[in-house]
C-alpha positions in Angstrom: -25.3 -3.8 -24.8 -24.6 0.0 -24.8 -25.4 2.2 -27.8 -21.7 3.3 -27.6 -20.6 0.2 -29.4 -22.8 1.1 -32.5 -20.7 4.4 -32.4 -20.4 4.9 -36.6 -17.1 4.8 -37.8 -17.7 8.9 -39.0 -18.0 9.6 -35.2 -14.5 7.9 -34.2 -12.9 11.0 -32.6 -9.5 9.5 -34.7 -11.1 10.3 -38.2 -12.2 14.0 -36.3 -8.8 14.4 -35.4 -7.1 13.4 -38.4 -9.5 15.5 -40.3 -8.3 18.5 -38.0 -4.7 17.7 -38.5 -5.4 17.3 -42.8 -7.0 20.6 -42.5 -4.1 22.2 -41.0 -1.2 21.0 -42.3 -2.7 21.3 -45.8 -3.1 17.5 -46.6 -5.5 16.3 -48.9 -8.0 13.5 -47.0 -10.6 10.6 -48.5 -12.3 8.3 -46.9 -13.4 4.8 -47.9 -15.4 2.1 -46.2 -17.5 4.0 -44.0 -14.2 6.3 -42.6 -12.3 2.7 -41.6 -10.1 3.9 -44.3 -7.9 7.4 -44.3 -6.0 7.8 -47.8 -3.8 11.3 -47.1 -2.2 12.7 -50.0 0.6 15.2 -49.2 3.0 16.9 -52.2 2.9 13.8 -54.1 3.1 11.1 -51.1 0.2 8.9 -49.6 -0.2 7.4 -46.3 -3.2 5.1 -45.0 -4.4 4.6 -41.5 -6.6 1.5 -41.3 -8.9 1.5 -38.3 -6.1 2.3 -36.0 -3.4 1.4 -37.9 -0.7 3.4 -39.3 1.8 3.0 -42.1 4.2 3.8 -39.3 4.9 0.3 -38.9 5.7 -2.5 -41.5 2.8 -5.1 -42.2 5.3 -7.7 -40.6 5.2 -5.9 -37.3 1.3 -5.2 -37.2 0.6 -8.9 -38.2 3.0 -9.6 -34.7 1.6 -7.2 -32.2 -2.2 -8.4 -33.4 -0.9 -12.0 -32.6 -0.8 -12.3 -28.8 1.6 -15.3 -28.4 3.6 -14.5 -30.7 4.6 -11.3 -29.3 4.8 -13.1 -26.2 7.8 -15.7 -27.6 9.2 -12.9 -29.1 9.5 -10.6 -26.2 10.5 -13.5 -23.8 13.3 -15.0 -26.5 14.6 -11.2 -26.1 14.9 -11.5 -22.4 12.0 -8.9 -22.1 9.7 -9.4 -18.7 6.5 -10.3 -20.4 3.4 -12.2 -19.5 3.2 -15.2 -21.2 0.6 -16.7 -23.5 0.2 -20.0 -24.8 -1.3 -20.8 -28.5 -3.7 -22.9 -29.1 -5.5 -23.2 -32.7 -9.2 -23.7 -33.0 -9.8 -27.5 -34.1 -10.2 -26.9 -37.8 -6.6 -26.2 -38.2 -4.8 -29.2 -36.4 -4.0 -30.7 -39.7 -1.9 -27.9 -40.1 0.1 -28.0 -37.1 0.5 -31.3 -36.0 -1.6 -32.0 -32.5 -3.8 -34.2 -31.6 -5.9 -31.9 -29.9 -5.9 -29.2 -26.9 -8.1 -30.1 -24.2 -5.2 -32.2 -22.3 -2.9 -29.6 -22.7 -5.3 -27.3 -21.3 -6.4 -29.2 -18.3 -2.5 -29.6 -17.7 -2.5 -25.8 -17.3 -5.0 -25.2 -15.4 -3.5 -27.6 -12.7 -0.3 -25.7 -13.3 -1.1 -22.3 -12.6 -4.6 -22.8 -10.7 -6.3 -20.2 -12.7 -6.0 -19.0 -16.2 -6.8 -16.2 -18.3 -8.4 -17.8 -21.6 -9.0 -15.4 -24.4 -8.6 -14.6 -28.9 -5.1 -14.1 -29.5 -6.1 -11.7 -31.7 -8.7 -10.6 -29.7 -9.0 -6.6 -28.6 -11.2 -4.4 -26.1 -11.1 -7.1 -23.6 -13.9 -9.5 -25.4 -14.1 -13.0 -25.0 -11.6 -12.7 -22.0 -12.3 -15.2 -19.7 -10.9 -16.2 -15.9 -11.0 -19.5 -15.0 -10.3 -21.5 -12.2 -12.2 -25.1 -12.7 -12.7 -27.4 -15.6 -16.1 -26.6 -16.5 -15.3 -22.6 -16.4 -12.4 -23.2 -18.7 -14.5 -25.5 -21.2 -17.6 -22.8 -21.3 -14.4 -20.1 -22.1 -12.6 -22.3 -24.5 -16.1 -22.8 -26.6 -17.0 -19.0 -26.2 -13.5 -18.2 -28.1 -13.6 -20.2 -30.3 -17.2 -19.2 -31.2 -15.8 -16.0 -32.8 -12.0 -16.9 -33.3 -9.7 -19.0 -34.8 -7.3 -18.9 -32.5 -6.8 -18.7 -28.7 -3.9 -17.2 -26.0 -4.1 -18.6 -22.3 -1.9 -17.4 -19.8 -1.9 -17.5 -16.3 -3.4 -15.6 -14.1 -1.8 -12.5 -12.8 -2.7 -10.4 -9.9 -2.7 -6.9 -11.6 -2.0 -4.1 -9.1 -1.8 -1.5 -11.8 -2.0 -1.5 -15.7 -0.4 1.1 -17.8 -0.4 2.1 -21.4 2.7 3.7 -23.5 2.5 5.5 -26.7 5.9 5.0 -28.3 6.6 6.7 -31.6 9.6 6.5 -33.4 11.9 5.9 -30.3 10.7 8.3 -28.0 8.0 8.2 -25.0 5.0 10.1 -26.0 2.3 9.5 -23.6 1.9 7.1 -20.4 -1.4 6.8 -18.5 -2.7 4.4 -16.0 -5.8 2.5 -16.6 -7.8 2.9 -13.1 -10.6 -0.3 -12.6 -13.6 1.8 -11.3 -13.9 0.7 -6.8 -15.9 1.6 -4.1 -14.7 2.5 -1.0 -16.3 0.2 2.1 -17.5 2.2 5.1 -17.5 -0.6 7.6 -21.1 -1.1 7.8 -22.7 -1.4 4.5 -22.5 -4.5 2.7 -20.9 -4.9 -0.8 -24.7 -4.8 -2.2 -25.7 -1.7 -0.6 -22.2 0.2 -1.6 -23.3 -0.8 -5.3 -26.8 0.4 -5.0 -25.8 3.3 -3.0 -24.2 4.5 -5.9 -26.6 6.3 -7.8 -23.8 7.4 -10.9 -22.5 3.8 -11.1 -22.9 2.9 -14.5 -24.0 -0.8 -14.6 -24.7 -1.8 -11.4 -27.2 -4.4 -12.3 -24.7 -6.0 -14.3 -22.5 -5.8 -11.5 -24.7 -7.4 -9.2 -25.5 -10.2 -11.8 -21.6 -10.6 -12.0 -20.7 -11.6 -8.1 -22.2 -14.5 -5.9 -24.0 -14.3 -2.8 -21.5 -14.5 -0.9 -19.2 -11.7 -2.3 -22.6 -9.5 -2.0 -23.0 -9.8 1.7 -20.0 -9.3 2.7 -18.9 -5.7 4.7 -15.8 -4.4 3.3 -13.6 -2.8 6.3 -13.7 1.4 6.8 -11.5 2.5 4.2 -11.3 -0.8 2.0 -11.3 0.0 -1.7 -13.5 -2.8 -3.7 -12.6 -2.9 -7.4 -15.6 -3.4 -9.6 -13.9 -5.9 -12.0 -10.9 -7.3 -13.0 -10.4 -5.6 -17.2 -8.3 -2.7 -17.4 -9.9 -2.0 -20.6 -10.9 1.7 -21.1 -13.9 0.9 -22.9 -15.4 -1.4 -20.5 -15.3 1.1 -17.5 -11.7 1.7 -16.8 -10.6 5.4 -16.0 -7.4 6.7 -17.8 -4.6 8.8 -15.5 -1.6 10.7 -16.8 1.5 9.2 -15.1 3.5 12.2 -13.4 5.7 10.8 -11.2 9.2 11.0 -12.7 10.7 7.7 -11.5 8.0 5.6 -12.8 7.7 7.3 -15.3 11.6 6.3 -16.2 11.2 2.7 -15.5 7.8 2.4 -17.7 9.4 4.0 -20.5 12.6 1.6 -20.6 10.5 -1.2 -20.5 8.2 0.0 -23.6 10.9 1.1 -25.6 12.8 -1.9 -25.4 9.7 -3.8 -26.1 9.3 -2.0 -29.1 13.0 -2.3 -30.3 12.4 -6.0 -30.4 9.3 -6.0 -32.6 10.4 -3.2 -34.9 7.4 -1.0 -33.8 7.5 2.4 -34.8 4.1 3.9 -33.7 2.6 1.4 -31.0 1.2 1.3 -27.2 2.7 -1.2 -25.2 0.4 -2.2 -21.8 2.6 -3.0 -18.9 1.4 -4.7 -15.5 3.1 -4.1 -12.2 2.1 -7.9 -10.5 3.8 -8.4 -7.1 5.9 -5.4 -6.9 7.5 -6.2 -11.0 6.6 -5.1 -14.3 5.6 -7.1 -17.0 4.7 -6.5 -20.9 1.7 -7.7 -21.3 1.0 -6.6 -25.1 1.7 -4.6 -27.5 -0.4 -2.6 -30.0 -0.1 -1.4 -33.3 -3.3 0.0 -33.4 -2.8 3.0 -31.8 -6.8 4.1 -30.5 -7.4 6.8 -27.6 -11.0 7.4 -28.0 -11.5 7.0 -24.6 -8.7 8.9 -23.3 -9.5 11.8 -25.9 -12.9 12.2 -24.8 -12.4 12.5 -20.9 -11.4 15.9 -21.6 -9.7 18.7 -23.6 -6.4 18.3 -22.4 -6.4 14.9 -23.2 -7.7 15.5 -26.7 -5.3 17.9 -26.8 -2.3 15.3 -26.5 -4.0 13.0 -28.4 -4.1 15.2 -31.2 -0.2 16.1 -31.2 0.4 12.2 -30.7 -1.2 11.5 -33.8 0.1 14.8 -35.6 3.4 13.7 -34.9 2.5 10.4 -36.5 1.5 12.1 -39.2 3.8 14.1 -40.0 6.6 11.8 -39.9 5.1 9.8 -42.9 5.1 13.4 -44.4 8.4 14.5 -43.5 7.3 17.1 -40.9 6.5 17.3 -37.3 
């Protein structure tokens, strides 16, 4: 397990940021539990940020976007493109809902749809997400969930071409990046084994190895044929943030989000959109709003991280 996931909650570049911004704008900052709590006291007014989570938004609407399925209903009720995901409630809690157990249900699914992504519905970073495509895989991933978790969101699989991530505040489009799976790029004669162990900066290559069969291993990927290296667009498990530019996408992503957004009364959230066979689809939304990753790539992006969360800021403050 990398070191990185130790980091100390004093070395989140949020609480470095946020003490920047304090330290600017003249705004008195404590910190409590470790830094996991920011108290900012400002001409008489407070404002919190828990972990990654803003007064921005209402508790109502950070209890919804931390519930996968239920953002899901929501967004689809609303006639909002969104990925679905079904709820199903570790076994210590039927008496409270009525059912007489999941595994049917879940076998009927997985019939259904073929292959399934299993995972905590309140679940972040990409942990405990599992694809599955056979009974026994999707009764190893059912037990793993609900090792850790209470509850669980399936969904069906989804051939992700692209994942993106929009930082909405108060209405308006603030930031919209793609997150880029890290791939190799086949030369026609190497094998997908030597491509991996050809590439000396690869960071966990073993672990890639250990991930694919035999078959996947020894096969040679076509001159020109890019190989992604996994299947999580999750920033802290390998994936590479990149600014969006292009103005038309940039139009139709932002439609999407805010509308997503409008539905759940989000004020300050990122909402991750999928293009899947040429159409977009919500696929959650956040109300923790973290860019450590994209902060630290560079100082332009700390840069716009900064003023995102300025902004933030400053509108529980009455400035901008």
């Amino acid at each position: 397990m990398s070191a990185k996931l130790f980091m100390k909650n004093s070395q989140r570049m949020l609480v470095k940021i946020v003490r920047e911004i304090c330290a600017e704008s003249n705004i008195e900052l404590e910190c409590y539990s470790f830094d996991w709590i920011l108290r900012m006291t400002k001409n008489g007014k407070t404002g919190h940020i828990f972990g990654y989570h803003f007064e921005n938004n209402s508790a109502t609407t950070q209890l919804i976007c931390t519930d996968k399925c239920a953002t899901s209903e929501l967004l689809l009720s609303a006639q909002i493109p969104a990925i679905e995901h079904i709820f199903f409630s570790s076994p210590e809690n039927f008496q409270y809902l009525g059912v007489e157990g999941n595994w049917q249900r879940l076998c009927d699914l997985l019939r259904q749809y073929g292959r399934l992504v299993v995972k905590p519905n309140e679940g972040t970073g990409g942990n405990d997400v599992f694809q599955v495509c056979n009974n026994a895989e999707l009764e190893a991933a059912v037990n793993a969930v609900f090792a850790h978790s209470r509850s669980m969101a399936v969904c069906p699989y989804y051939e992700i071409e692209r994942e993106y991530r929009i930082i909405v505040l108060n209405d308006k489009v603030m930031l919209i990046y793609s997150k880029d799976i890290p791939a190799l790029i086949g030369d026609g004669s190497s094998t997908l084994r030597q491509l991996i162990l050809g590439q000396a900066t690869l960071a966990g290559s073993s672990e890639i190895l250990d991930s694919l069969d035999e078959e996947k291993l020894q096969r040679v990927p076509a001159s020109g044929e890019k190989i992604p290296l996994g299947w999580k667009h999750n920033l802290g498990q390998g994936a590479s943030p990149d600014v969006i530019e292009d103005p038309e996408l940039k139009a139709t992503l932002s439609e999407l989000a805010l509308k997503a957004a409008l539905v759940l009364n989000a004020r300050f959230a990122s909402v991750d959109i999928i293009r899947t066979a040429g159409d977009y689809r919500v696929l959650e939304v956040n109300s923790g709003i973290m860019m450590e990753n994209f902060a630290a790539k560079n100082e332009s992006n700390y840069a716009v991280a900064k003023s995102i969360y300025r902004q933030a800021i400053g509108s529980l403050f009455g400035f901008e």
